[in-house]
FIZA-697625 format. One record per residue: residue number from 0; x, z, y negated of N, C-alpha, C, O, CB in turn. Coordinates in steps of 0.05 Angstrom, whole numbers, plus 32768, in hexadecimal, padded with zeros to 4 digits. Glycine has a CB too. Layout:
BEGIN
<r dopa="NUM" n_px="X" n_pz="Z" n_py="Y" ca_px="X" ca_pz="Z" ca_py="Y" c_px="X" c_pz="Z" c_py="Y" o_px="X" o_pz="Z" o_py="Y" cb_px="X" cb_pz="Z" cb_py="Y"/>
...
***
This chain:
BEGIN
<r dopa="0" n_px="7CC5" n_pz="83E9" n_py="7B6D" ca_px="7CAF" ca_pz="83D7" ca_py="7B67" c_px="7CAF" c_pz="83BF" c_py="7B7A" o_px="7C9C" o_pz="83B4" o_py="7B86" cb_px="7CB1" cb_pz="83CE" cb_py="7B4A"/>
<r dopa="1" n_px="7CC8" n_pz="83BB" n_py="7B79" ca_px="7CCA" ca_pz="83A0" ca_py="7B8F" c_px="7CC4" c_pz="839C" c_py="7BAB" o_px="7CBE" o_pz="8387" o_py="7BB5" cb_px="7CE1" cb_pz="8398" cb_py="7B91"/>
<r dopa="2" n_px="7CC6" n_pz="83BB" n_py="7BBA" ca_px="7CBC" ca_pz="83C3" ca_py="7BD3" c_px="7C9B" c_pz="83BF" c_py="7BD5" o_px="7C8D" o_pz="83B6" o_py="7BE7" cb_px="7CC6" cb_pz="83E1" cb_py="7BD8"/>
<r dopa="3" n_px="7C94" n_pz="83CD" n_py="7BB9" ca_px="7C70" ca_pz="83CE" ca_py="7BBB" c_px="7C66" c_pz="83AF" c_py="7BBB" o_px="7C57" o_pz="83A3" o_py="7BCA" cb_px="7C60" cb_pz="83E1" cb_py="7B9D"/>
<r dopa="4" n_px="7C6F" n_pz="83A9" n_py="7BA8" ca_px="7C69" ca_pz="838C" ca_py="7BA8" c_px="7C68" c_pz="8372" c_py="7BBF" o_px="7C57" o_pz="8361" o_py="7BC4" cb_px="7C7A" cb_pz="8386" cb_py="7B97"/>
<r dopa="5" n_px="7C7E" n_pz="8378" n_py="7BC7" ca_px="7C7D" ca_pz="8366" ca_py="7BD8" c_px="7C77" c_pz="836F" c_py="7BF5" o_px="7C7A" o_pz="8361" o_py="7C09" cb_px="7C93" cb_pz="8359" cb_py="7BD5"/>
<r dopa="6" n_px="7C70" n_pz="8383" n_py="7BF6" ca_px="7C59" ca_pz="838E" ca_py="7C15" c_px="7C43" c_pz="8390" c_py="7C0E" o_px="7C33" o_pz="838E" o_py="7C21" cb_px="7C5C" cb_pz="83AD" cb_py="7C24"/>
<r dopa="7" n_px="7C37" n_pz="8394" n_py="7BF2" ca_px="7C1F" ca_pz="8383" ca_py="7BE9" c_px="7C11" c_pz="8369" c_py="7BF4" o_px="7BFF" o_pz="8364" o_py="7C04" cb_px="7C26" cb_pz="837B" cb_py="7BD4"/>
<r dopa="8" n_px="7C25" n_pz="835B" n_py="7BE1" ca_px="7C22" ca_pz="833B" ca_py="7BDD" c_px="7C27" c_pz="832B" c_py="7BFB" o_px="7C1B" o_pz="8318" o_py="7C04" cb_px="7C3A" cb_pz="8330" cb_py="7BC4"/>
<r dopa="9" n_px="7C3D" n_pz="833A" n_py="7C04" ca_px="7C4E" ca_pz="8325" ca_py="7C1C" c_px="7C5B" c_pz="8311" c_py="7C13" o_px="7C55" o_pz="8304" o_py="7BFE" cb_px="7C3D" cb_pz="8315" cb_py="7C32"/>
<r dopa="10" n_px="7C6E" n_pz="830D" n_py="7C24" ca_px="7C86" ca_pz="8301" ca_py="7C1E" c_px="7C7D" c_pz="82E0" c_py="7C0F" o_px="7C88" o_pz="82D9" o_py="7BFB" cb_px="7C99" cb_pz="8300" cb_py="7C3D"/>
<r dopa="11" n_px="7C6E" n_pz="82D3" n_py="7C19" ca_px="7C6F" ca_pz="82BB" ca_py="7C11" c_px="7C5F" c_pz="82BC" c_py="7BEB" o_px="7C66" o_pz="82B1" o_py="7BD6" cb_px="7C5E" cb_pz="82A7" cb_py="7C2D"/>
<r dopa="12" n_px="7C49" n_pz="82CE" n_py="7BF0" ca_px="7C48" ca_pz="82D8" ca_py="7BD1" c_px="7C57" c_pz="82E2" c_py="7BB6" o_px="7C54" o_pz="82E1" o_py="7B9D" cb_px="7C3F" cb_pz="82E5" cb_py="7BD3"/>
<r dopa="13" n_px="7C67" n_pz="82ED" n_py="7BC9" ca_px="7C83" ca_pz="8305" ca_py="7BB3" c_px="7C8A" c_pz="82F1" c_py="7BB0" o_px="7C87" o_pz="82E9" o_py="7B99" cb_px="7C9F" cb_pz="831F" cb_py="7BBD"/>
<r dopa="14" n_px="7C99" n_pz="82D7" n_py="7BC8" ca_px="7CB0" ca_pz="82C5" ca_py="7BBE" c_px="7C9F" c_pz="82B4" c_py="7BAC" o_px="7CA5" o_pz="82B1" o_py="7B95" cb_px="7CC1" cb_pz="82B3" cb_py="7BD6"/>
<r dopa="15" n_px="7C94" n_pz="82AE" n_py="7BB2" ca_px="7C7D" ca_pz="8295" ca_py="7B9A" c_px="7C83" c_pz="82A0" c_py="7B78" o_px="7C89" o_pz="8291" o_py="7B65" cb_px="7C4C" cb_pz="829C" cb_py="7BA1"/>
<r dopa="16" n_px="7C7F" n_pz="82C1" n_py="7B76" ca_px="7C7B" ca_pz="82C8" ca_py="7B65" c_px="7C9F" c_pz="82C9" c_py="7B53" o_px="7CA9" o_pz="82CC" o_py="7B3D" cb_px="7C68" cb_pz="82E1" cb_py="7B6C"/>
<r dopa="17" n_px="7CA5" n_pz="82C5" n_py="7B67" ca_px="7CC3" ca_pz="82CC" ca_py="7B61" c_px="7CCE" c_pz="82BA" c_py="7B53" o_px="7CDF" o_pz="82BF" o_py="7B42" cb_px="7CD5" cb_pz="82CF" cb_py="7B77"/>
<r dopa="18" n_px="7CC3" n_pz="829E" n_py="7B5B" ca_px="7CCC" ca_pz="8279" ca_py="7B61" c_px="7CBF" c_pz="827A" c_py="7B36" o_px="7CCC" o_pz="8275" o_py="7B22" cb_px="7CAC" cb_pz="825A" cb_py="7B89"/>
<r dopa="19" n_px="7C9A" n_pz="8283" n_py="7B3A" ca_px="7C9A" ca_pz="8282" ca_py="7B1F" c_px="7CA4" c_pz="8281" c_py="7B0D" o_px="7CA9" o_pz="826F" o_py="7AFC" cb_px="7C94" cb_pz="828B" cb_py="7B18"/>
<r dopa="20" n_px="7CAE" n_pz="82A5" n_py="7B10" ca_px="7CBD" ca_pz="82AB" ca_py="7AF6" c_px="7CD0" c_pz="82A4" c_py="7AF4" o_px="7CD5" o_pz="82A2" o_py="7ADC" cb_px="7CC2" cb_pz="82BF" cb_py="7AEF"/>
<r dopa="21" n_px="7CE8" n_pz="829A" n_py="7B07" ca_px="7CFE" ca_pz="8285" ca_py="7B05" c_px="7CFB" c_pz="8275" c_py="7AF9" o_px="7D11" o_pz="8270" o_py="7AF0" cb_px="7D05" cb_pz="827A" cb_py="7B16"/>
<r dopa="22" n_px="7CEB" n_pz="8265" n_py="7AF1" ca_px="7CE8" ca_pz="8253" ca_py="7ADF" c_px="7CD0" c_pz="8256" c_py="7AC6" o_px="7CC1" o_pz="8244" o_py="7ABF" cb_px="7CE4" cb_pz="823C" cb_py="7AEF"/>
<r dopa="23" n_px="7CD2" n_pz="826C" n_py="7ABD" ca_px="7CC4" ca_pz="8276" ca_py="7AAA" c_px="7CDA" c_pz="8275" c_py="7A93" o_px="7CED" o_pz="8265" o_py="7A97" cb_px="7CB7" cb_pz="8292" cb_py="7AB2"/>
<r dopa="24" n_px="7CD9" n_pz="8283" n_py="7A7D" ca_px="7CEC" ca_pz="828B" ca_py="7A61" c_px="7CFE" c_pz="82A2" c_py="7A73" o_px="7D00" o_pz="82A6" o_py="7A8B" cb_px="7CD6" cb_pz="829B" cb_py="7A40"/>
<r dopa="25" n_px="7D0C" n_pz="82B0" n_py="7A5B" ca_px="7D2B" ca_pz="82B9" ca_py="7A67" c_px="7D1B" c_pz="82DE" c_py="7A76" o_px="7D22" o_pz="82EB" o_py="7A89" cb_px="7D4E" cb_pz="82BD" cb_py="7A41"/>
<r dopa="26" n_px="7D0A" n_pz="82E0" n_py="7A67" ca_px="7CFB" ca_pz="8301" ca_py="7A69" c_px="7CF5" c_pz="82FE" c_py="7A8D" o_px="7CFD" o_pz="830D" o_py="7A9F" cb_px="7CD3" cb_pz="8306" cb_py="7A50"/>
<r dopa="27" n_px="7CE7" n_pz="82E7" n_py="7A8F" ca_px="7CD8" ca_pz="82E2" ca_py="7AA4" c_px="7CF1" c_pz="82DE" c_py="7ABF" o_px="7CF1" o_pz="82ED" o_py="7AD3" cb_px="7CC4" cb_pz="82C7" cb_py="7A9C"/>
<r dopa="28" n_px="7D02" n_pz="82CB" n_py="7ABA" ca_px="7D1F" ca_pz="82CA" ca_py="7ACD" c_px="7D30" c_pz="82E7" c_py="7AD2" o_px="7D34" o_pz="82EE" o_py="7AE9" cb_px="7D36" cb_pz="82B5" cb_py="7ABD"/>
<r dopa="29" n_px="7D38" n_pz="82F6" n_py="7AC0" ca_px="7D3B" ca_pz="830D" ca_py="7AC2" c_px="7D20" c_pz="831B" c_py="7AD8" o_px="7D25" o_pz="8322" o_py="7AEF" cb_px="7D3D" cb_pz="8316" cb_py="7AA4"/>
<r dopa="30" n_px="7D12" n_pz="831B" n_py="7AD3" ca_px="7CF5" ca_pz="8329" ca_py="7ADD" c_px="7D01" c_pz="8323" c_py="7AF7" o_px="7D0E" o_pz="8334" o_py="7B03" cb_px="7CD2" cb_pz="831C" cb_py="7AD6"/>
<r dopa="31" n_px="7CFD" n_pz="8303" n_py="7B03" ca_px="7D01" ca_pz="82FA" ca_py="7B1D" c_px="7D1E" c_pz="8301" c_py="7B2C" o_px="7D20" o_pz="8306" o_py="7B44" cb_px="7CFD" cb_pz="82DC" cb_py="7B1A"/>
<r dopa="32" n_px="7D36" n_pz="8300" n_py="7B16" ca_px="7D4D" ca_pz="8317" ca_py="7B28" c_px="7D47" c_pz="8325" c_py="7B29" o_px="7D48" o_pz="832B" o_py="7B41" cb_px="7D63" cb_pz="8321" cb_py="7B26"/>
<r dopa="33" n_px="7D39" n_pz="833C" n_py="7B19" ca_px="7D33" ca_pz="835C" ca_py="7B25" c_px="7D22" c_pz="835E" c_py="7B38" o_px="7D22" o_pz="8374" o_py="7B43" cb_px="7D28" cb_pz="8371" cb_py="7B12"/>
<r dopa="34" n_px="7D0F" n_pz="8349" n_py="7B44" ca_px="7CFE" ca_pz="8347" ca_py="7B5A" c_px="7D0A" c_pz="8347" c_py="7B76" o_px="7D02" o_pz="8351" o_py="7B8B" cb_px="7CF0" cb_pz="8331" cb_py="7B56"/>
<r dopa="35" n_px="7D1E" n_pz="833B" n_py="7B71" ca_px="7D2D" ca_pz="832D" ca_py="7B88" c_px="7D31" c_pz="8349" c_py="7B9A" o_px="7D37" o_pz="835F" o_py="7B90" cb_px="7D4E" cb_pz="831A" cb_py="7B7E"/>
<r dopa="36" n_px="7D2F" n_pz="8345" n_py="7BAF" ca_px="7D35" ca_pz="835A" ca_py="7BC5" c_px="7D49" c_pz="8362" c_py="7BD1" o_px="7D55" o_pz="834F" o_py="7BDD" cb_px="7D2A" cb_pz="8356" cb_py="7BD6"/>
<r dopa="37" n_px="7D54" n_pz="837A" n_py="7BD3" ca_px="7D72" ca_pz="837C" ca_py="7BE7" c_px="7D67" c_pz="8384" c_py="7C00" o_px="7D52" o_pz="838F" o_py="7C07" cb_px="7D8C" cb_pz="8395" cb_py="7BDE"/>
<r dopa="38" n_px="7D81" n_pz="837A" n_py="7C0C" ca_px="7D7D" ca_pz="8380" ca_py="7C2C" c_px="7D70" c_pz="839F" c_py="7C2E" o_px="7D65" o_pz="83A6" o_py="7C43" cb_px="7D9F" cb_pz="837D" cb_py="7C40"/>
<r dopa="39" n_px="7D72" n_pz="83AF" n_py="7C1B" ca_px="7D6E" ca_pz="83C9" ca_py="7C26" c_px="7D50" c_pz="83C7" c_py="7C1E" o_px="7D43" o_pz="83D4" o_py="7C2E" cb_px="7D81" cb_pz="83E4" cb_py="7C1B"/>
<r dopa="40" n_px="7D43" n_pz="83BD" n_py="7C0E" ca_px="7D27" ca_pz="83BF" ca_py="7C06" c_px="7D16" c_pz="83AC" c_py="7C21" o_px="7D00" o_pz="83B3" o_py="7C29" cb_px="7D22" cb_pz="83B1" cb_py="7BE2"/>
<r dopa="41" n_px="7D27" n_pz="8393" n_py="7C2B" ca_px="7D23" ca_pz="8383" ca_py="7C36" c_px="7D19" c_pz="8389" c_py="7C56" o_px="7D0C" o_pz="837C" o_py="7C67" cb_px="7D37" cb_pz="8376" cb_py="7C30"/>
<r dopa="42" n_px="7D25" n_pz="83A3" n_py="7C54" ca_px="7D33" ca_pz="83B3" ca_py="7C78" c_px="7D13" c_pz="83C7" c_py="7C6F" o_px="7D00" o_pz="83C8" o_py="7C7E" cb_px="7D65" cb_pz="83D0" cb_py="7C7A"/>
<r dopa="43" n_px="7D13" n_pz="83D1" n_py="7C57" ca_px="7CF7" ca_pz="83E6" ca_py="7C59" c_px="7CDE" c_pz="83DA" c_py="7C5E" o_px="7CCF" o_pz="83E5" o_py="7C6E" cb_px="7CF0" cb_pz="83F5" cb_py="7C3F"/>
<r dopa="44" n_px="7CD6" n_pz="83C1" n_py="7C52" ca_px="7CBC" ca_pz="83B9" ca_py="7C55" c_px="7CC3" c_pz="83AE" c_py="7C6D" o_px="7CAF" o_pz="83B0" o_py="7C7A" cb_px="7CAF" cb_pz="83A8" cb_py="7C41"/>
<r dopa="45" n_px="7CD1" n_pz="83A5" n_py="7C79" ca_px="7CC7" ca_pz="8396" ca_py="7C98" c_px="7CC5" c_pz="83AF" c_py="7CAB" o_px="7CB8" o_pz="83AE" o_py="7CC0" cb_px="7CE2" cb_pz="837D" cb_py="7CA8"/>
<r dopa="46" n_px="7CD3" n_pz="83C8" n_py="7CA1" ca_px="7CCB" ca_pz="83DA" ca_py="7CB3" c_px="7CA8" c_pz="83E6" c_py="7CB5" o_px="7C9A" o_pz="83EC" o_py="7CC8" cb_px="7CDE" cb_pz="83F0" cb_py="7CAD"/>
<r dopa="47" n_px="7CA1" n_pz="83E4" n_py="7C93" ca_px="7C86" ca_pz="83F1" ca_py="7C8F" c_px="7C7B" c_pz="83DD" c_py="7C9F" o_px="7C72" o_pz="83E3" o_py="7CB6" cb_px="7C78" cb_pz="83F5" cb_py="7C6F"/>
<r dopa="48" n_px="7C7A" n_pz="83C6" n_py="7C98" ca_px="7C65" ca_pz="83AF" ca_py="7CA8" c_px="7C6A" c_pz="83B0" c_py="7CC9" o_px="7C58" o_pz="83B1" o_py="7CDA" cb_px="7C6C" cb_pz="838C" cb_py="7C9D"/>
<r dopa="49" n_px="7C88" n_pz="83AE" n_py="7CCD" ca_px="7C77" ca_pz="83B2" ca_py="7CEE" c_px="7C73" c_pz="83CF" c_py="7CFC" o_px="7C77" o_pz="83D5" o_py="7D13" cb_px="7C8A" cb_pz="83A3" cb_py="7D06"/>
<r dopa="50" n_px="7C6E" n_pz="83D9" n_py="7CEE" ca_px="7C6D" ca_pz="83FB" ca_py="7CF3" c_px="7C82" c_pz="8402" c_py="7D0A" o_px="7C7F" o_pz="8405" o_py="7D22" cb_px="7C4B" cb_pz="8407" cb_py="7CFE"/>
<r dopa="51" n_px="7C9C" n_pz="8405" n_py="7CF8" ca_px="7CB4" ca_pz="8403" ca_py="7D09" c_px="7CAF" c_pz="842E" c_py="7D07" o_px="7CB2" o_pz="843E" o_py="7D1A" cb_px="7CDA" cb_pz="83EC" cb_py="7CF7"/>
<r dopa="52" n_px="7CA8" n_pz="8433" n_py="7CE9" ca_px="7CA9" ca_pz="8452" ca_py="7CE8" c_px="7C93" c_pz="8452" c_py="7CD1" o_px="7C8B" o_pz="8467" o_py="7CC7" cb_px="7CCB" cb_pz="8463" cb_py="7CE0"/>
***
């Protein structure tokens, strides 16, 4: 989900959305760790965007 999302949105959108729910109730903070990106999700979308493959 987090890959689609944020090659969607782009980066400065995902993080905005991220910053939200961080300071939302506890459902919503949870929400915003599971958003958070690993280097390996991090390594796929910069490949889709610069059409590395």
């Amino acid at each position: 989900m987090g890959v689609t999302l944020f090659f969607d949105m782009g980066a400065a959108a995902y993080t905005a959305k991220i910053e939200q729910f961080a300071a939302g109730d506890e459902v919503q903070q949870l929400l915003a760790k599971s958003m958070t990106l690993d280097p390996v999700s991090q390594w796929l979308v910069d490949g889709l965007r610069s059409g590395s493959w």
